[in-house]
N, C-alpha and C positions, 0 to 999 in steps of 0.2 A: 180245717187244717188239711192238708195237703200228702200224701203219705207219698213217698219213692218208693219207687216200682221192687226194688233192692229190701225193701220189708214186708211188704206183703206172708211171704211164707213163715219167718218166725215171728210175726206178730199172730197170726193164725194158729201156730206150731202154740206160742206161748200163751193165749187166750183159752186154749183147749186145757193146757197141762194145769193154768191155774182152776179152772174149773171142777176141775179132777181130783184137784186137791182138795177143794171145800166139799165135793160131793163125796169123798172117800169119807172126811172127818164127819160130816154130817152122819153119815150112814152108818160107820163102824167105829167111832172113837166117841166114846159117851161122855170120858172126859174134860174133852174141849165143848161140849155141848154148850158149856156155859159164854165160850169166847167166839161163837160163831157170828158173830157180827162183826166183831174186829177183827177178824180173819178174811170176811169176805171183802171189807175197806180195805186191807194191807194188798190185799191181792189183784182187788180193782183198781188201787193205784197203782203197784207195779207193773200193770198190763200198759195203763198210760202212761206210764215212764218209759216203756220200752218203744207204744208206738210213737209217743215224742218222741226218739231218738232219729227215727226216722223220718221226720215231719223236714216238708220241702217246700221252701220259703219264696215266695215269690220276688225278684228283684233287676232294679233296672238294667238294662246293658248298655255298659259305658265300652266308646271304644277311643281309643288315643294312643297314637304309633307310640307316643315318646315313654310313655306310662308303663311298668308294670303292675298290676293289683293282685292283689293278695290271694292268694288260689283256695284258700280256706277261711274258716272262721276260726279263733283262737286268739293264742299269746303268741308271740316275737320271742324265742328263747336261744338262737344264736344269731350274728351276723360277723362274717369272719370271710377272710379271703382265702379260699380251698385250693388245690390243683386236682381238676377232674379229670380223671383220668378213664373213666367206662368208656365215652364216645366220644366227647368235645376235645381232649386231652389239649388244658390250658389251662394257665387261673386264672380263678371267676370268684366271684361276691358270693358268697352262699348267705342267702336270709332262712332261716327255719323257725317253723310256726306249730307250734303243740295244740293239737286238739283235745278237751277233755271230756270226756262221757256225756255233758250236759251243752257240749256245742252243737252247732249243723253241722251232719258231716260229710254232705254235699265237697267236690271240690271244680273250682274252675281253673280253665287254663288264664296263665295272668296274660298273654301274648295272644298277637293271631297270626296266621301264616301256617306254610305245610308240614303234616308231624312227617320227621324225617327217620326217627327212628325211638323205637319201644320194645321194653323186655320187663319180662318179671324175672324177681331173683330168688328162687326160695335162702332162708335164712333161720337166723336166729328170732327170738322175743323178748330182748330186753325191754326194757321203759322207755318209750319213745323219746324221752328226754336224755338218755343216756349218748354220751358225744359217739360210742362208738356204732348208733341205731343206726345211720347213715348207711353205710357200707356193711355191716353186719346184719344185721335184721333184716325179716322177707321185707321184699318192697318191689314197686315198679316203676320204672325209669321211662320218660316222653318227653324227647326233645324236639323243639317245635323252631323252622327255621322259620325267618321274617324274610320279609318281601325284602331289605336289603342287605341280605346275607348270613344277619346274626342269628346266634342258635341261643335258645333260652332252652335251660333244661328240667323239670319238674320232677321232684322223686315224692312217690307216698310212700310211706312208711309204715307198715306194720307195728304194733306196740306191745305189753304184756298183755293185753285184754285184745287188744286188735285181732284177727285171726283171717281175715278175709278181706282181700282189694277188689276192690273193681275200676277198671281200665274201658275206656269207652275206645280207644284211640286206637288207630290202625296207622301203618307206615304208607304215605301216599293223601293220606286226607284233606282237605283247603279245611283251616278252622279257622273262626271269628275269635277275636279277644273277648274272657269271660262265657264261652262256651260250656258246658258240662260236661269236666274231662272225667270224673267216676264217683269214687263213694269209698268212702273204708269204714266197715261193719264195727263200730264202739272204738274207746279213747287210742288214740293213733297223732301224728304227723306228717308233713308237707314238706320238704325242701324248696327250694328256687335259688338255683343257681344263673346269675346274670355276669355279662362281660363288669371286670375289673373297677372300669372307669365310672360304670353309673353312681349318679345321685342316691344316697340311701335317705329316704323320706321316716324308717322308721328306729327305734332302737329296741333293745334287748326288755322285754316286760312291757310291752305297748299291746294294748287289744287290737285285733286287727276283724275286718269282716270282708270275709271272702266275696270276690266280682264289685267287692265296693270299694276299698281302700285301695288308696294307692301307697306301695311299700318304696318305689323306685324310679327314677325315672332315668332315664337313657340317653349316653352324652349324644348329641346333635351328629350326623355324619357327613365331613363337606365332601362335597364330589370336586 
């Protein structure tokens, strides 16, 4: 299994501390003497539950103008037509996808073409599922222009346990569709906001798998 670069230090950090733990109880708590085995299994599997968290999955790159894919792996928990108003200021299709603690939390860009512009917000922490996470909650916002002219825009979203974003994306950059746009550190969310008129491929409670599904697809542009 695969670890991202993004775990490294607190799976090292959490590796130690559980160690520490068992080597205290052993040492100085005569009590637990007796449960020092099932201590040391709760604690060895916690450590692999955390470096799962961080495990990076190897998977194909699909690319296809018309397509958007899913930027994460998760549930479909809204799809509604929003007016955005941070950069694109127009309305647009918002698809949003909840990630929960035992998904990849890997995200890709669902589009390709040049990111035109990126911010992060500090915020609140409510439950990424809450409607107002969106626009309240830390997050960071990447909009990503196509070669003919449309702007797709990507928010990650911070959640109650989420704490930490990562953003790969710089303003100026050529990106591929399905790219690795960042990573948000435990259970969190993904927005995508798409022009009005596309195709929506998926609905509210559908599993979805980031750089693989296709959530949408993009009306035709005639010249």
């Amino acid at each position: 299994m695969k670890i991202n670069k993004e775990g490294y230090i607190i799976i090292g950090v959490t590796g130690f501390i559980c160690l520490a733990i068992w080597l205290l109880a052993y040492l100085f708590i005569e009590s637990v003497s007796g449960y020092l085995g099932f201590m040391a299994v709760f604690l060895i599997v916690f450590w692999f539950f955390v470096a799962a968290f961080f495990r990076e999955p190897r998977r194909v790159k699909i690319h296809d103008d018309e397509l958007v894919f899913s930027p994460c792996d998760g549930r479909v928990v809204v799809t509604e037509v929003v007016y955005e108003k941070e950069h694109i200021e127009c309305e647009m299709l918002q698809i949003s996808i909840f990630m929960s603690i035992t998904n990849v939390h890997m995200n890709w860009l669902p589009v390709g073409g040049e990111v035109e512009y990126t911010k992060h917000h500090q915020g609140r922490f409510l439950v990424a599922w809450h409607p107002k996470s969106s626009t309240e909650n830390e997050r960071t916002t990447t909009v990503v222009r196509m070669k003919d002219g449309r702007k797709i825009l990507v928010r990650q979203i911070a959640g109650l346990i989420a704490r930490r974003i990562i953003t790969y994306m710089k303003p100026g950059a050529a990106v591929k569709q399905n790219d690795v746009l960042g990573f948000i550190k435990f259970g969190s969310r993904v927005d995508v906001l798409i022009p009005k008129d596309s195709e929506l491929y998926v609905e509210i409670g559908d599993p979805v798998i980031g750089s693989q599904t296709p959530i949408a697809r993009l009306k035709q542009r005639r010249d």
